[in-house]
C-alpha positions as CSV (number, residue, x, y, z in Angstrom):
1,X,154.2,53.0,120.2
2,X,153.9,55.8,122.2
3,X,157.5,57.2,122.2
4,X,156.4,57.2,118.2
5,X,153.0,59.2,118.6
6,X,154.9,61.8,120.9
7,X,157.6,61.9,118.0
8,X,155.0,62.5,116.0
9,X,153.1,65.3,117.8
10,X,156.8,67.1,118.3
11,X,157.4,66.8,114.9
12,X,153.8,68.3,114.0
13,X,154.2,71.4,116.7
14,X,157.5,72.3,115.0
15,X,155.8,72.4,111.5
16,X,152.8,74.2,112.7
17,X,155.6,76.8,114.5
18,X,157.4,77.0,111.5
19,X,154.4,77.9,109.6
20,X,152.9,80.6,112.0
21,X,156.3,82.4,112.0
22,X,156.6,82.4,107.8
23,X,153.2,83.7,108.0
24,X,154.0,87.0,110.1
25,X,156.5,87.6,107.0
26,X,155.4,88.1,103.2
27,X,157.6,87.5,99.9
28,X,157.0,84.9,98.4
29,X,154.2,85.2,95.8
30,X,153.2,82.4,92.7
31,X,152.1,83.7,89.3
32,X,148.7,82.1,89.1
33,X,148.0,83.6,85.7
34,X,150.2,84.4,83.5
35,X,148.7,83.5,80.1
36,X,146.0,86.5,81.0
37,X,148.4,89.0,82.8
38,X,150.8,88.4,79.6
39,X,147.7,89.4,77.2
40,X,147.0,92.4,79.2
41,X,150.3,93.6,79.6
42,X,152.3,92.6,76.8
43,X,149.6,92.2,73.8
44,X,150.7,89.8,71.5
45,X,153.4,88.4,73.6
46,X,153.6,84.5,73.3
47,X,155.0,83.3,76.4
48,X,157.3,83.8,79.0
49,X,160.9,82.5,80.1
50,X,162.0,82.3,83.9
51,X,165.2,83.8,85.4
52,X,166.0,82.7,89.0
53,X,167.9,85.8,90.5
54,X,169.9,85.1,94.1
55,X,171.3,88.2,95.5
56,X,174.8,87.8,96.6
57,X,175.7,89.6,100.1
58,X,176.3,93.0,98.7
59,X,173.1,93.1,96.7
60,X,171.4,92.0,99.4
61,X,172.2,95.0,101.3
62,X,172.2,97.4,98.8
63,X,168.4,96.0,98.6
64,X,167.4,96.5,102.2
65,X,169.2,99.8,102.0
66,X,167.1,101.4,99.4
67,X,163.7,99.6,100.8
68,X,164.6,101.1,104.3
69,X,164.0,97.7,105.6
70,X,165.4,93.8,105.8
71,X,163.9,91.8,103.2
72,X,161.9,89.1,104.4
73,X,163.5,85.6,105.0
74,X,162.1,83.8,102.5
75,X,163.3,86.2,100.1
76,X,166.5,84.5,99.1
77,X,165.8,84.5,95.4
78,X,163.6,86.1,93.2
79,X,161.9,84.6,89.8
80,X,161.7,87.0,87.0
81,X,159.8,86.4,84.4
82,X,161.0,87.0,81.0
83,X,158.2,87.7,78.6
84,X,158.8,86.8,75.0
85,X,157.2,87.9,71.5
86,X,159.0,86.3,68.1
87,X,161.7,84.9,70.7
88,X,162.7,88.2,72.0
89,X,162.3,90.0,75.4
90,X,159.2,93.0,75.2
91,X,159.2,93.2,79.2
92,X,159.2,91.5,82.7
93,X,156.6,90.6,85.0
94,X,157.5,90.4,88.8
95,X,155.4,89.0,91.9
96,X,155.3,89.9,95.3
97,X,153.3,89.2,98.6
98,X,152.8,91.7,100.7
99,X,150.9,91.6,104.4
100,X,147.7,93.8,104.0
101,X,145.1,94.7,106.5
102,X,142.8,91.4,106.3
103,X,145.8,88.8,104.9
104,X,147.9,88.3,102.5
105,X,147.7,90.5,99.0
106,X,149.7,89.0,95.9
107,X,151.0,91.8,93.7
108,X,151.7,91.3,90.0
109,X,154.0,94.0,88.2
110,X,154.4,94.5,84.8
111,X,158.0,96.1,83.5
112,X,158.8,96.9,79.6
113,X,162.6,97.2,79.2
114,X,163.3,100.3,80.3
115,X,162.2,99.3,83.6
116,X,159.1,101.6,83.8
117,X,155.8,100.0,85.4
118,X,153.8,99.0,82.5
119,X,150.8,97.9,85.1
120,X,150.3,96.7,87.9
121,X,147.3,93.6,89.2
122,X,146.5,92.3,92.5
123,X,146.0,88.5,91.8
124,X,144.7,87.1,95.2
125,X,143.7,89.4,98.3
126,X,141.1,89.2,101.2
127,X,140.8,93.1,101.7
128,X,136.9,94.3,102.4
129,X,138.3,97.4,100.0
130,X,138.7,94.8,97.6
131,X,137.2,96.5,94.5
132,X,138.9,100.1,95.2
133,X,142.4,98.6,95.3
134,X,142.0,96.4,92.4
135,X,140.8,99.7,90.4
136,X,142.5,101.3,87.8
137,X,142.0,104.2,90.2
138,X,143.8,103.1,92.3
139,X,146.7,100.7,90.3
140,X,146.6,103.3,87.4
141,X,148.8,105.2,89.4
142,X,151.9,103.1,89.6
143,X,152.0,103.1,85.4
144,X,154.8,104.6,83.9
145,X,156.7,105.0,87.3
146,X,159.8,103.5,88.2
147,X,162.9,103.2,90.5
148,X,163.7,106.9,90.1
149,X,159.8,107.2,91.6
150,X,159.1,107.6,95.7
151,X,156.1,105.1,94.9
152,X,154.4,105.9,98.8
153,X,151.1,106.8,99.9
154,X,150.8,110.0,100.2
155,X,153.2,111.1,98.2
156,X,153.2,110.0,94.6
157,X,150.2,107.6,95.0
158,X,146.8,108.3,96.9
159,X,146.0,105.6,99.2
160,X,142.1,103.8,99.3
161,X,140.1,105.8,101.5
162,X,139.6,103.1,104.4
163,X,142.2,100.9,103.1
164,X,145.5,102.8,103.8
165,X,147.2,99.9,105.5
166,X,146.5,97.6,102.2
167,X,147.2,100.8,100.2
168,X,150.8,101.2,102.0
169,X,151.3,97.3,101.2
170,X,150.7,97.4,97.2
171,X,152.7,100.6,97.0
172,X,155.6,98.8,99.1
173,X,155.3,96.1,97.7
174,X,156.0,97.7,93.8
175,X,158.4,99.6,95.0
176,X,160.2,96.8,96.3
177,X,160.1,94.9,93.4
178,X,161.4,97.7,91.3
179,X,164.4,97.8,93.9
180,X,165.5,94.3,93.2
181,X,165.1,94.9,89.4
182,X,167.3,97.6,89.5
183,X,169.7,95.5,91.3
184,X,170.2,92.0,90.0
185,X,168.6,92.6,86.6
């Protein structure tokens, strides 16, 4: 019985391990709502297809090559979503999670078909700055940009005043995303 408990606790410290690494690294992002960020992006669009994209070794490189960093582990494959209208393709929507300055923050980007940002949403973030960076102030800037784009603070987009760090994630975080588009689309 107690060889079984001790199992037990092992097997629990290992999970909780496991855990606490993955959460030092960001990537992997759900889209909570995609009958709304379909009717803002892509009015009159009726649904959405999925398209599971696994970089081979090559792509994966040329990926971490262009982002100027390795991608994060769990970032084996990627889910595009294929947004339909009549049965035919008006754009993409792509997720991401990026590591901002108070937790995680879940980015939603919107691509028509030329792979230029229709829009951009933060779905899910704990950041005090919460309002700023979810303002079309702010997001508004990523529209109509894409992987020809620096998309950085400080460059081509103005960071939230006492948000930079969250700022630095978003804009990171799109430009990643347009990165792999450009690459396994």
């Amino acid at each position: 019985m107690k060889f079984h408990r001790i199992k037990i606790v092992v097997a629990l410290a290992v999970a909780l391990s496991v855990a606490a690494t993955s959460s030092s690294y960001a990537a992997l992002c759900v889209w909570r709502k995609p009958d709304q960020d379909i009717k803002e992006f892509f009015p009159g669009a009726e649904t959405y297809k999925t398209e599971y994209k696994k970089p081979s070794g090559s792509q994966e490189k040329a990926i971490e090559k262009r982002i100027g960093t390795s991608l994060d582990p769990d970032e084996s494959e990627f889910k595009f979503y294929r947004i339909l209208n009549g049965g035919k393709q008006v754009g993409t929507i792509l997720t991401h999670l990026g590591k901002g300055q108070f937790g995680a923050i879940e980015i939603v980007v919107a691509l028509d078909n030329n792979a230029k940002i229709k829009g951009t949403a933060i779905q899910r973030d704990r950041e005090k700055k919460r309002a700023e960076l979810r303002s079309d102030k702010f997001l508004g800037q990523f529209r109509g940009k894409d992987k020809n784009d620096p998309i950085k603070t400080g460059q081509d987009i103005n960071p939230v005043p006492g948000a930079e760090k969250s700022s630095e994630t978003v804009a990171f975080s799109v430009r990643k995303l347009l990165v792999v588009y450009d690459i396994l689309n």
